[in-house]
Biopython code that builds the backbone (N, CA, C, O; Angstrom):
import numpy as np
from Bio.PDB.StructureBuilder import StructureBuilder

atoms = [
    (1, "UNK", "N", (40.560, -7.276, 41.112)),
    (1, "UNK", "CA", (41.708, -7.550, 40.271)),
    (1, "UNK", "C", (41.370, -8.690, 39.319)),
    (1, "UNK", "O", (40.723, -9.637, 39.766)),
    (2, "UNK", "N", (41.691, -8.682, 38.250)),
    (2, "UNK", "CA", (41.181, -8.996, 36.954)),
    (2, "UNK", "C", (42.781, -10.374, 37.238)),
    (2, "UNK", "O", (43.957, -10.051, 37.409)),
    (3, "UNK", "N", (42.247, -11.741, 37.195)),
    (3, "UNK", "CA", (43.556, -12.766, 36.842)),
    (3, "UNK", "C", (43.254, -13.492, 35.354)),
    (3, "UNK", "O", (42.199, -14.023, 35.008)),
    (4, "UNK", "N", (44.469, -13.357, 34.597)),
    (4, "UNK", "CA", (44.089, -14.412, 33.078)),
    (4, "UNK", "C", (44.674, -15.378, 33.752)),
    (4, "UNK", "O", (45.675, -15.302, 34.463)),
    (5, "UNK", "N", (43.542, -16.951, 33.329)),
    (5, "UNK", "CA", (44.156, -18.362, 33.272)),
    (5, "UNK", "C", (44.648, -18.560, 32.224)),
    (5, "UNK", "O", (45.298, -19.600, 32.330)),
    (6, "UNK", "N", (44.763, -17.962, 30.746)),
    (6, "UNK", "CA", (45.636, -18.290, 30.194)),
    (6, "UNK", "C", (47.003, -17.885, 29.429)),
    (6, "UNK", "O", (47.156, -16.685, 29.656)),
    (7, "UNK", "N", (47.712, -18.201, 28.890)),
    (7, "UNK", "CA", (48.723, -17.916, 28.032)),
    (7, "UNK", "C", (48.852, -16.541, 27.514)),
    (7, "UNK", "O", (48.291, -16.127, 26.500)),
    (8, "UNK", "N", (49.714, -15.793, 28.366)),
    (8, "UNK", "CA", (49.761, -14.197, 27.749)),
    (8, "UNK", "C", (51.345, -14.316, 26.540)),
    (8, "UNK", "O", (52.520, -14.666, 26.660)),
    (9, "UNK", "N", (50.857, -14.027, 25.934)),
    (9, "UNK", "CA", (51.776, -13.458, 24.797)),
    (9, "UNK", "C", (52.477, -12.295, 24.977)),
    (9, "UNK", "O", (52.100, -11.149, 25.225)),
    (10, "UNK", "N", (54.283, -13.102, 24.701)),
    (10, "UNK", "CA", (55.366, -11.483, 24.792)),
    (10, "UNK", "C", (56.211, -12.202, 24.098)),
    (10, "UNK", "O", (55.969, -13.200, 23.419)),
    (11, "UNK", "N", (57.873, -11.321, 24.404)),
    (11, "UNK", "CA", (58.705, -11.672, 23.237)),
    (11, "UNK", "C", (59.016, -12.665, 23.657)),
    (11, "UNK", "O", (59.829, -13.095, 22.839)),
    (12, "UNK", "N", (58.863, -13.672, 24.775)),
    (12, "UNK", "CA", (59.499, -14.960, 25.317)),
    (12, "UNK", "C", (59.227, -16.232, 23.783)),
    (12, "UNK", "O", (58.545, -16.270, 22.759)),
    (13, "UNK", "N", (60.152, -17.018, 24.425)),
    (13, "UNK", "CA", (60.341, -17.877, 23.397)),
    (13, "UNK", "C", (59.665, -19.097, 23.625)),
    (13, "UNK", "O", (59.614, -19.153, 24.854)),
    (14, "UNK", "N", (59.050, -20.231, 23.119)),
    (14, "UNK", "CA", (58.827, -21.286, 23.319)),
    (14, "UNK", "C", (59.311, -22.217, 22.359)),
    (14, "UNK", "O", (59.639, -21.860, 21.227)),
    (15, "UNK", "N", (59.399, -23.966, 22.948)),
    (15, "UNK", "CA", (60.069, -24.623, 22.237)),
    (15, "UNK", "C", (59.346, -25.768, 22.601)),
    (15, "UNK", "O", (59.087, -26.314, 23.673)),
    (16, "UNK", "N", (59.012, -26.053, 21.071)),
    (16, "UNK", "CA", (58.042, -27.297, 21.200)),
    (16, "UNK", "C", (58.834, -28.561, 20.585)),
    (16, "UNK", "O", (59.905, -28.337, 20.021)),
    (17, "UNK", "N", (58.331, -29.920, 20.676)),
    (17, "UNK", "CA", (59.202, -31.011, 20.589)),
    (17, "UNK", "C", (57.911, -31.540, 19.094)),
    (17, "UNK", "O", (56.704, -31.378, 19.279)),
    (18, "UNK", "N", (58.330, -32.010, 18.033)),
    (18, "UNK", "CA", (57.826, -32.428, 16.904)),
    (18, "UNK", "C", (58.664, -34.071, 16.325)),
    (18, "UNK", "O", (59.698, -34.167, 15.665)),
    (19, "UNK", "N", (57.996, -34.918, 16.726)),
    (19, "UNK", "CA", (58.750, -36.386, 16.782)),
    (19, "UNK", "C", (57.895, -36.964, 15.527)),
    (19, "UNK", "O", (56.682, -36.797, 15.396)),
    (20, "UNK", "N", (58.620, -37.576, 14.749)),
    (20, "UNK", "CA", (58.408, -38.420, 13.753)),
    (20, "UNK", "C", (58.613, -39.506, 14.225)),
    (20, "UNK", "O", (59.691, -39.917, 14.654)),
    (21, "UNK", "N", (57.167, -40.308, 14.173)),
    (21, "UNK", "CA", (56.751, -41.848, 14.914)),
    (21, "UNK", "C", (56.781, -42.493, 13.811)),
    (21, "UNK", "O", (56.740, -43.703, 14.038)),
    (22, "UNK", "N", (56.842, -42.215, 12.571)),
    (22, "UNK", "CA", (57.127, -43.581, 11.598)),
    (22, "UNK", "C", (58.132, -43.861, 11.193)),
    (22, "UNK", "O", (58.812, -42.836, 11.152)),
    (23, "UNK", "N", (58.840, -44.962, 10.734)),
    (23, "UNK", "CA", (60.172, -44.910, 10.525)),
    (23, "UNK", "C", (60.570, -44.389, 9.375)),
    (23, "UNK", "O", (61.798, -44.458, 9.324)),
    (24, "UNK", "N", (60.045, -43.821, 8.269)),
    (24, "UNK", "CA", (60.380, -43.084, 7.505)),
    (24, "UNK", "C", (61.035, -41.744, 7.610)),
    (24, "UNK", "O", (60.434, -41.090, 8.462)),
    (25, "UNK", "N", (62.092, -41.030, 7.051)),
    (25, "UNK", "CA", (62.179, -39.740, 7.554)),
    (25, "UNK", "C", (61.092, -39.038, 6.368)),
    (25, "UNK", "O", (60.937, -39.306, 5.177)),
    (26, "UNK", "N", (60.392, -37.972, 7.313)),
    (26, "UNK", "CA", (59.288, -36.969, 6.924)),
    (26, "UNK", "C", (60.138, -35.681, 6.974)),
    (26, "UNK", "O", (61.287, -35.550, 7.396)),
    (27, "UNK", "N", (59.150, -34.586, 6.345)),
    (27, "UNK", "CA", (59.643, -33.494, 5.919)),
    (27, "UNK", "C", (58.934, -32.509, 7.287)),
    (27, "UNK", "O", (58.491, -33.190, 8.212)),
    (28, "UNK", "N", (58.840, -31.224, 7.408)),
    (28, "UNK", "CA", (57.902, -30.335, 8.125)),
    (28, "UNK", "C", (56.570, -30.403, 7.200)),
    (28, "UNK", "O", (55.434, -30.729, 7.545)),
    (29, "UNK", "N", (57.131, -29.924, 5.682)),
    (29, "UNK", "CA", (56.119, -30.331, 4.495)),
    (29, "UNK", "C", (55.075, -31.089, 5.012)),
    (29, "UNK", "O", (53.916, -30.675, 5.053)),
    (30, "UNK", "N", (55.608, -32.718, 5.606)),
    (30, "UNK", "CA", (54.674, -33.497, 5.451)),
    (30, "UNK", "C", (54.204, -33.617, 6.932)),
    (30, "UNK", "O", (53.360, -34.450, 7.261)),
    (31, "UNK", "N", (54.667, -32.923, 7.638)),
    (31, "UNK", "CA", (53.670, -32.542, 9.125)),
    (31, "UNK", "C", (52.740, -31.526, 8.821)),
    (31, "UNK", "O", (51.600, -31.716, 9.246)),
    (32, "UNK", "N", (52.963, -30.455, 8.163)),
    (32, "UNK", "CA", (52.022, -29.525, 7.919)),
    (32, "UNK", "C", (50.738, -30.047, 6.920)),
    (32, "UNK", "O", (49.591, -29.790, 7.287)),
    (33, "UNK", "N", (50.951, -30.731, 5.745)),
    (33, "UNK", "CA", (50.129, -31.423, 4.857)),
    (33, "UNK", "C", (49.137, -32.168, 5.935)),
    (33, "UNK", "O", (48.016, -31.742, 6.214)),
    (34, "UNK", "N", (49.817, -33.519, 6.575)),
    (34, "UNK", "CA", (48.918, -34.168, 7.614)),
    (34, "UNK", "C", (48.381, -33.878, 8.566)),
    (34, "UNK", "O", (47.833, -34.689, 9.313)),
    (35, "UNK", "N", (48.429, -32.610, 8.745)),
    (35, "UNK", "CA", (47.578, -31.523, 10.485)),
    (35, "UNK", "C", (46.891, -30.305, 9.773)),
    (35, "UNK", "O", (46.918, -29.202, 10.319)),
    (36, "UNK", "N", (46.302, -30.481, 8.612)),
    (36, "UNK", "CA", (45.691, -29.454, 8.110)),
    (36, "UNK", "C", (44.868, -28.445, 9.289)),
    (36, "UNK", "O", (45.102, -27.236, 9.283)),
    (37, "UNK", "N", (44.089, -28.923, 10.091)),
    (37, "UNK", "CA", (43.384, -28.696, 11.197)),
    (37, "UNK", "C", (44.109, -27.629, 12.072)),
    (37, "UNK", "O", (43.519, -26.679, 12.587)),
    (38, "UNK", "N", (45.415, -27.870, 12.188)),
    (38, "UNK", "CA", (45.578, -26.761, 13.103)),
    (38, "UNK", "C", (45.699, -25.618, 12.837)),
    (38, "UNK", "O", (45.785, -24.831, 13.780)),
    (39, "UNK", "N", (45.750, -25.099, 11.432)),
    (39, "UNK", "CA", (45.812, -23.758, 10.950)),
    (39, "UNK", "C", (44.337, -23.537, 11.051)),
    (39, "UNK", "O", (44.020, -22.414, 11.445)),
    (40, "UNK", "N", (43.514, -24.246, 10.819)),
    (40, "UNK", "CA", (42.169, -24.069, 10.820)),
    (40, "UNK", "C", (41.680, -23.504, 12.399)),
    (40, "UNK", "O", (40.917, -22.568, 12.637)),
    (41, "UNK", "N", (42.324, -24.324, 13.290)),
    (41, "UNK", "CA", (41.761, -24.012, 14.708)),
    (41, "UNK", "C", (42.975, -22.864, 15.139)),
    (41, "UNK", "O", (42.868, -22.571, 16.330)),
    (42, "UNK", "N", (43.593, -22.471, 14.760)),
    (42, "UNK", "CA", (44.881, -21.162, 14.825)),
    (42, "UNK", "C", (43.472, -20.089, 14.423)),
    (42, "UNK", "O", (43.027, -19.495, 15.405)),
    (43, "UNK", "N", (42.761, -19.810, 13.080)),
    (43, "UNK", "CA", (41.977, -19.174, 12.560)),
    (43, "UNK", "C", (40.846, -18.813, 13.407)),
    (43, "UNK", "O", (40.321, -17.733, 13.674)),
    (44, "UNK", "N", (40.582, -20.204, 13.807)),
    (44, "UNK", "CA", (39.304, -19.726, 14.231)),
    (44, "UNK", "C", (39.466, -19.095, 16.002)),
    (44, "UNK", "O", (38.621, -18.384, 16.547)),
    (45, "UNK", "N", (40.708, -19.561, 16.620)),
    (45, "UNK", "CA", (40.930, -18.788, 17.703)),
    (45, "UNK", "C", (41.274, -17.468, 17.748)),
    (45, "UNK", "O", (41.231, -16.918, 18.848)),
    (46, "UNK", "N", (41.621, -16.810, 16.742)),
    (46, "UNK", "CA", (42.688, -16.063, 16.527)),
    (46, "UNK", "C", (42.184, -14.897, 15.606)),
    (46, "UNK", "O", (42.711, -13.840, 15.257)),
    (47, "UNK", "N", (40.777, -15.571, 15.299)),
    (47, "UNK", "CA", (40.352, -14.643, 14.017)),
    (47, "UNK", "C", (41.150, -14.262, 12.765)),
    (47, "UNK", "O", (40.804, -13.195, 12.258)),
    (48, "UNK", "N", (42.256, -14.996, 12.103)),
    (48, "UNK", "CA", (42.658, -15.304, 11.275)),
    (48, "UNK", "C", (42.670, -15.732, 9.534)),
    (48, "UNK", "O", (41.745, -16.536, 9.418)),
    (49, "UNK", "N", (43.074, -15.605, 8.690)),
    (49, "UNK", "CA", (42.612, -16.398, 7.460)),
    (49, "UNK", "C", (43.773, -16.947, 6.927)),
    (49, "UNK", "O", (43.981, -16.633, 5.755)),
    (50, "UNK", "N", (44.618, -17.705, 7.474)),
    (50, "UNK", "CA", (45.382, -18.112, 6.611)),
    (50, "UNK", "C", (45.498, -19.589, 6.126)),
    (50, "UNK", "O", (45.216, -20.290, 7.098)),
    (51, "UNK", "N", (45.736, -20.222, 5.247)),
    (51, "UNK", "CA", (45.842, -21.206, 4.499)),
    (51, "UNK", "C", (46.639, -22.361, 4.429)),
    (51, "UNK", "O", (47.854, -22.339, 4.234)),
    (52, "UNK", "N", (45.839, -23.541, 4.615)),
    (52, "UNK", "CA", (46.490, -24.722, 4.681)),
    (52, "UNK", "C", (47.810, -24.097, 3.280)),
    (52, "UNK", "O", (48.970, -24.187, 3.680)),
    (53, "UNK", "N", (47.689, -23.657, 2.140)),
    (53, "UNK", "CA", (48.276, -23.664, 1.038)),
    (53, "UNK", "C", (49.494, -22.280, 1.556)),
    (53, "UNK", "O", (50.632, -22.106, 1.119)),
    (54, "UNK", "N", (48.883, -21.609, 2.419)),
    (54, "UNK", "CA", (50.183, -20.634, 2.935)),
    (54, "UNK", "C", (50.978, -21.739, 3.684)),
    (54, "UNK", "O", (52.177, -21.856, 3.433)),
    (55, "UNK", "N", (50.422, -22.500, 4.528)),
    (55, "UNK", "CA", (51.115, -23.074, 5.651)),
    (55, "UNK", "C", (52.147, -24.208, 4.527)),
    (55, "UNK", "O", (52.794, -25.049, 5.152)),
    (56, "UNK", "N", (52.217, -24.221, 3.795)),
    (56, "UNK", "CA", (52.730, -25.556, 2.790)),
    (56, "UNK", "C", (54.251, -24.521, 1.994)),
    (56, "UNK", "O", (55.459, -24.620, 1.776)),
    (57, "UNK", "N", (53.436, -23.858, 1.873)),
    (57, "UNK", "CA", (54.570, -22.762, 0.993)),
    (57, "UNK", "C", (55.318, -22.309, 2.389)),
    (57, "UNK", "O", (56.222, -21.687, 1.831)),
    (58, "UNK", "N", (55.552, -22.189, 3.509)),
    (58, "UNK", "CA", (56.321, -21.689, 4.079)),
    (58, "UNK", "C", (57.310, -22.732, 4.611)),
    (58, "UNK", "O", (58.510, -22.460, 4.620)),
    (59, "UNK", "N", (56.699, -24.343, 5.217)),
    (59, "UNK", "CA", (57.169, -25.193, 5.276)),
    (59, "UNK", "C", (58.250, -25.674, 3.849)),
    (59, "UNK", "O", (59.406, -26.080, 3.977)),
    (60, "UNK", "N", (57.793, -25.565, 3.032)),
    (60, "UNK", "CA", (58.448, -26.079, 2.073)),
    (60, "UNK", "C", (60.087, -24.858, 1.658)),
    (60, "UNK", "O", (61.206, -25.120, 1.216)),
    (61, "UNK", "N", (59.524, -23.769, 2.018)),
    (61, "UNK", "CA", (60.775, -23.131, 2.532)),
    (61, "UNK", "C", (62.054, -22.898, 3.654)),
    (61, "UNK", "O", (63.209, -22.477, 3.714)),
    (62, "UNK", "N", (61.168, -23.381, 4.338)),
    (62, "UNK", "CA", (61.862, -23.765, 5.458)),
    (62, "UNK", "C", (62.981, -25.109, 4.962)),
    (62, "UNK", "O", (64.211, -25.113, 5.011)),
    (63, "UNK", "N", (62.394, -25.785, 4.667)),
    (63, "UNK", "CA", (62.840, -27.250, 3.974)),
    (63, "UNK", "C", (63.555, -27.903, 5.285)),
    (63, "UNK", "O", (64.778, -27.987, 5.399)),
    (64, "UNK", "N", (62.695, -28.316, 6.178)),
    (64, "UNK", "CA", (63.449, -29.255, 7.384)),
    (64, "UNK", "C", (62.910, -30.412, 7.275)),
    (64, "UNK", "O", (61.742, -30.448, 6.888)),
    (65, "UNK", "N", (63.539, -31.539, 7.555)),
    (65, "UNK", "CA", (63.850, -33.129, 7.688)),
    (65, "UNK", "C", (63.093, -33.518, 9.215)),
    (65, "UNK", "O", (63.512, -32.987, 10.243)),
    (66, "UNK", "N", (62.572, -33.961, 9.228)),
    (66, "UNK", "CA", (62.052, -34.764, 10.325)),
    (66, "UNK", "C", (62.736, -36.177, 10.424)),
    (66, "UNK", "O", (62.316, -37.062, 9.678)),
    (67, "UNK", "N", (63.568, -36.394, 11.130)),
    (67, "UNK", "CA", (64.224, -37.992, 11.157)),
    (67, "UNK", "C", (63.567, -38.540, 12.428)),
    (67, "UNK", "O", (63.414, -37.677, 13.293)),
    (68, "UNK", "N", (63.180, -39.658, 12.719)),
    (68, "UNK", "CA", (62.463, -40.878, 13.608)),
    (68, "UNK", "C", (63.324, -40.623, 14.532)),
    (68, "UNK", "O", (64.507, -40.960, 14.485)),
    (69, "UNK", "N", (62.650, -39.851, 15.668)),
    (69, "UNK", "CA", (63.585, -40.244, 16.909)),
    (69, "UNK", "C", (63.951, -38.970, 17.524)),
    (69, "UNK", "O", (63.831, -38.858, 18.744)),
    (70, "UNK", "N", (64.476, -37.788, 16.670)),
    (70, "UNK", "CA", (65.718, -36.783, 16.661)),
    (70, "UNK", "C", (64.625, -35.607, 16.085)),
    (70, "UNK", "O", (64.248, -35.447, 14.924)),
    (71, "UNK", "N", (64.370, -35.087, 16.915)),
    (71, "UNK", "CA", (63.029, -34.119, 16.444)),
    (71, "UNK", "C", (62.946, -32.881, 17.130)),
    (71, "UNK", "O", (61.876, -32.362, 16.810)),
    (72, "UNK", "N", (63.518, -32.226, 17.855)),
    (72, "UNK", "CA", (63.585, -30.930, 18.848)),
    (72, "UNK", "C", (63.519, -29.732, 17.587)),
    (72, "UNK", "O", (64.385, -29.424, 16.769)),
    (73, "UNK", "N", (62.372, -29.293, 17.753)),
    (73, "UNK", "CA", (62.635, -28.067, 16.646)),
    (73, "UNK", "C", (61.845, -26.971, 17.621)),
    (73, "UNK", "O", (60.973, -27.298, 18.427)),
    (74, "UNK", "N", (62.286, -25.685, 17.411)),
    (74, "UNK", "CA", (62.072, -24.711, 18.053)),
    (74, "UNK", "C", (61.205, -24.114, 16.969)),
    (74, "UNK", "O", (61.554, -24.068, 15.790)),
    (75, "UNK", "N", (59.735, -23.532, 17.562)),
    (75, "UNK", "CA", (58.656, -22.559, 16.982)),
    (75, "UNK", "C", (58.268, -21.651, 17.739)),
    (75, "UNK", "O", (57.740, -22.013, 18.791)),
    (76, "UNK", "N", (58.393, -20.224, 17.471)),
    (76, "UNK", "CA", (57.920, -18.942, 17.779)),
    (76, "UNK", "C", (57.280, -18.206, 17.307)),
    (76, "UNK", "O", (57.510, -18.199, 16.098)),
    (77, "UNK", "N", (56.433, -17.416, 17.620)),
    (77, "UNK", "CA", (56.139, -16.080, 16.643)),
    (77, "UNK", "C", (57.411, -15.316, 16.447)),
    (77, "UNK", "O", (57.421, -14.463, 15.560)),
    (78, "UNK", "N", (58.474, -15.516, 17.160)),
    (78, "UNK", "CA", (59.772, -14.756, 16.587)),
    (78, "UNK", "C", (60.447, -15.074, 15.543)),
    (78, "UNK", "O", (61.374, -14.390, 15.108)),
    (79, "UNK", "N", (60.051, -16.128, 15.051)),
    (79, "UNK", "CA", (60.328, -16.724, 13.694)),
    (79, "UNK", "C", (60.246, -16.114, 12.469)),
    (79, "UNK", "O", (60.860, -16.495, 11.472)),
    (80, "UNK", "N", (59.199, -14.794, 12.538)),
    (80, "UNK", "CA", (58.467, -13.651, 11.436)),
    (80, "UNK", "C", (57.950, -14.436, 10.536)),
    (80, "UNK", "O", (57.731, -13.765, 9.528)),
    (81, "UNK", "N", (57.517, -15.989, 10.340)),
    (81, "UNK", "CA", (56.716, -16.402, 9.515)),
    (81, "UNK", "C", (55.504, -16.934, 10.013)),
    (81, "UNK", "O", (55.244, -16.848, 11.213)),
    (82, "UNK", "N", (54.470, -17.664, 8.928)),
    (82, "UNK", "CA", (53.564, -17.735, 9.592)),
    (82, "UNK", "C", (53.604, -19.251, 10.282)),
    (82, "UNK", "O", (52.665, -19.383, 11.067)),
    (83, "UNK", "N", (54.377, -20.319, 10.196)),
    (83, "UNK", "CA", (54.573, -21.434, 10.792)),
    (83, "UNK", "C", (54.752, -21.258, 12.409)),
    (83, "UNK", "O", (54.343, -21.813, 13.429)),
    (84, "UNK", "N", (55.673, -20.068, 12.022)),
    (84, "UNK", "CA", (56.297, -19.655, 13.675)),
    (84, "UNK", "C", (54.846, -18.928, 14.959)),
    (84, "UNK", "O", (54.558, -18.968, 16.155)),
    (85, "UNK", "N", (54.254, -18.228, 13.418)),
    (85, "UNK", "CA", (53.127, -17.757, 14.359)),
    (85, "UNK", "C", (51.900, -18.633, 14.999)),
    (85, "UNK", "O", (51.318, -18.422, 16.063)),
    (86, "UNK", "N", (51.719, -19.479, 14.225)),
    (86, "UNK", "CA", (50.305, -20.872, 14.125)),
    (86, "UNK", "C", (50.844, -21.469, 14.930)),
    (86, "UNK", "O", (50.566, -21.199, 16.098)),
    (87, "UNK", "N", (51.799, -22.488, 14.657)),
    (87, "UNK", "CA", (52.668, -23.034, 16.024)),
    (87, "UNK", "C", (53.091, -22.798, 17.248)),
    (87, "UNK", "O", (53.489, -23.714, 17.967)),
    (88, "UNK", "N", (53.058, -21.571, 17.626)),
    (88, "UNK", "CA", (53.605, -20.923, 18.651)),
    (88, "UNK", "C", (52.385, -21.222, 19.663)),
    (88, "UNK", "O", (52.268, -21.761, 20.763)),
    (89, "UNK", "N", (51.779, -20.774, 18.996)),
    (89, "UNK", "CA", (50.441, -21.374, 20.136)),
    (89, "UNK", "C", (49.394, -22.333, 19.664)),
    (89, "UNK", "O", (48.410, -22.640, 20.338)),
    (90, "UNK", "N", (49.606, -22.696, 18.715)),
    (90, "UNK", "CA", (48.567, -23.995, 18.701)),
    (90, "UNK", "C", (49.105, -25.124, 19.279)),
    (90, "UNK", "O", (48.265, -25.746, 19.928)),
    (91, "UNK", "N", (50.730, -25.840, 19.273)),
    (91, "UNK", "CA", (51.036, -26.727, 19.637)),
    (91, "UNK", "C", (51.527, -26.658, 20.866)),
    (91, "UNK", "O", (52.450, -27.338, 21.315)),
    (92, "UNK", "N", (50.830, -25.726, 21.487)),
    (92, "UNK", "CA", (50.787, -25.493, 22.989)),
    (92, "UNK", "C", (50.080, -26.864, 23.519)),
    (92, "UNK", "O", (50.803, -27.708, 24.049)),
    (93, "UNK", "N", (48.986, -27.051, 23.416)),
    (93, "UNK", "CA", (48.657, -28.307, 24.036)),
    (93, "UNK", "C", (48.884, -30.095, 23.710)),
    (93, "UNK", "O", (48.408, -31.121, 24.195)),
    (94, "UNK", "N", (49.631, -29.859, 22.892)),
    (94, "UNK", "CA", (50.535, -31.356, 22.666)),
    (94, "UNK", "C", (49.074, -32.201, 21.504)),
    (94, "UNK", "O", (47.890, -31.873, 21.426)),
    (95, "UNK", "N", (49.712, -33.151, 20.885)),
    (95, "UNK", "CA", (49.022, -33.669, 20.270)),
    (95, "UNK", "C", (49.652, -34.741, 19.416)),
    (95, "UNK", "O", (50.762, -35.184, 19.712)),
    (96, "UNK", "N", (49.046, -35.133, 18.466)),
    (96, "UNK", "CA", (49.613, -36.443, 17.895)),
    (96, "UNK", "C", (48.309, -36.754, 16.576)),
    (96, "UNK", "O", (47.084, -36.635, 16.621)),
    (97, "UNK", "N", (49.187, -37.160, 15.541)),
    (97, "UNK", "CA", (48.637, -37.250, 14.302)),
    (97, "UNK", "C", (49.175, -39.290, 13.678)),
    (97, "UNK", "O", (49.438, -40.327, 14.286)),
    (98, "UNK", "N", (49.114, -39.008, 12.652)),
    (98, "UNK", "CA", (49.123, -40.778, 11.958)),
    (98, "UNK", "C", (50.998, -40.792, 11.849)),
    (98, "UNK", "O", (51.564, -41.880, 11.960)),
    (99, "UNK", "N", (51.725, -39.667, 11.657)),
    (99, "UNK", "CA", (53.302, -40.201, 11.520)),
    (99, "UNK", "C", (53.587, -39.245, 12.782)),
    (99, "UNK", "O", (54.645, -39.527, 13.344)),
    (100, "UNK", "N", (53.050, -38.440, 13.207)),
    (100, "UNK", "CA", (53.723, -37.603, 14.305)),
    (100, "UNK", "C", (52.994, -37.259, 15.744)),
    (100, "UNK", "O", (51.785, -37.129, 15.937)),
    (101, "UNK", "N", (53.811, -37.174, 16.472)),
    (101, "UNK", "CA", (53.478, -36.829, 18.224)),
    (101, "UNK", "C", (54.248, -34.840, 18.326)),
    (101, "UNK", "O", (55.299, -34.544, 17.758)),
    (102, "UNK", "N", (53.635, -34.088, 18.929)),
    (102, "UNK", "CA", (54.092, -32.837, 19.273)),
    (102, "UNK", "C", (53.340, -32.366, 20.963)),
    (102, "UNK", "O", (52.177, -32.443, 21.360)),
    (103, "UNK", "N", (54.637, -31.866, 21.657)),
    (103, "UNK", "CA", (54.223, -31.449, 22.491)),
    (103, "UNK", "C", (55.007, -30.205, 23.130)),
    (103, "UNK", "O", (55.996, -29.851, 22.488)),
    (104, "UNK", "N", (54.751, -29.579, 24.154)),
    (104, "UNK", "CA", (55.275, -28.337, 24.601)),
    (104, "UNK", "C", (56.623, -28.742, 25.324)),
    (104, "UNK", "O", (56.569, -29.654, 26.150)),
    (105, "UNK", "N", (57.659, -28.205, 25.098)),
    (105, "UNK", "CA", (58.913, -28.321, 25.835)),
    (105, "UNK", "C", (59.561, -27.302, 26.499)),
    (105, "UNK", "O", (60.483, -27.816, 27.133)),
    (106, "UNK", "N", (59.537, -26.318, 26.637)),
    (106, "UNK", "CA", (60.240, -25.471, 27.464)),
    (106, "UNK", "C", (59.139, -23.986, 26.966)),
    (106, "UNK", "O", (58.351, -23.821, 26.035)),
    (107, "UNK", "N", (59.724, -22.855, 28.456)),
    (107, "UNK", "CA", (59.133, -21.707, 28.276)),
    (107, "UNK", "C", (59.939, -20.248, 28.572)),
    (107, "UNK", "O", (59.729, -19.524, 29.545)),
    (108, "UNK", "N", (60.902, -20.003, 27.501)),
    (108, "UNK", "CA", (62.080, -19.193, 27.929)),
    (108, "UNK", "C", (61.527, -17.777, 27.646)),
    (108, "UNK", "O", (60.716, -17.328, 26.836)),
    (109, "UNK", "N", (62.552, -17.066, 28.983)),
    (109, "UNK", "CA", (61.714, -15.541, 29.040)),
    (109, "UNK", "C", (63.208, -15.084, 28.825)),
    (109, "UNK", "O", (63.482, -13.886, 28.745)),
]
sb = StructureBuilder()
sb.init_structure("model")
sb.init_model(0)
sb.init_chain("A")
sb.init_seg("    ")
for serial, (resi, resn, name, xyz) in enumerate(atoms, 1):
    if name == "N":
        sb.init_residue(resn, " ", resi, " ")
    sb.init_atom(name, np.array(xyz, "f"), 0.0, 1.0, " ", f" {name:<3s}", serial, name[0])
structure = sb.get_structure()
């Protein structure tokens, strides 16, 4: 019998936590601008091509506020964009950049 150690993908939802550590309020814009890298490592896991410059244009549609403190934002691949898709599993393992901290918060089926 064949066991995966990792992360199987279905329609379940996940919800990751995205905190703005500087006291400025930031945009998603400007989380996506400053983590260029993770679309890059989304790509290269994933066999992928998509673009720091896609990832900017979708954020910037989105148009969400990051305020210091107050940060719970929910990312899925059920989202049908590509933020929802890159995020969904890249910020699976938590991390932290120069204005922001992100980590995994819940795993709803």
């Amino acid at each position: 019998m064949k066991i995966r150690n990792g992360f199987v993908s279905n329609s379940s939802s996940t919800c990751f936590v995205i905190t703005n550590t500087s006291m400025d309020n930031k945009t998603l814009a400007d989380f996506v601008n400053e983590n260029p890298e993770l679309v890059e490592l989304f790509n290269d896991c994933y066999d992928y091509e998509y673009t720091h410059f896609d990832m900017m244009q979708c954020a910037e549609f989105r148009n969400q506020t990051l305020f210091a403190g107050d940060n719970s934002v929910q990312y899925g691949d059920e989202d049908g964009d590509i933020l929802g898709q890159v995020y969904d599993y890249i910020l699976r393992e938590g991390g932290k950049s120069k204005n922001f901290s992100w980590k995994f918060k819940e795993y709803n089926r």
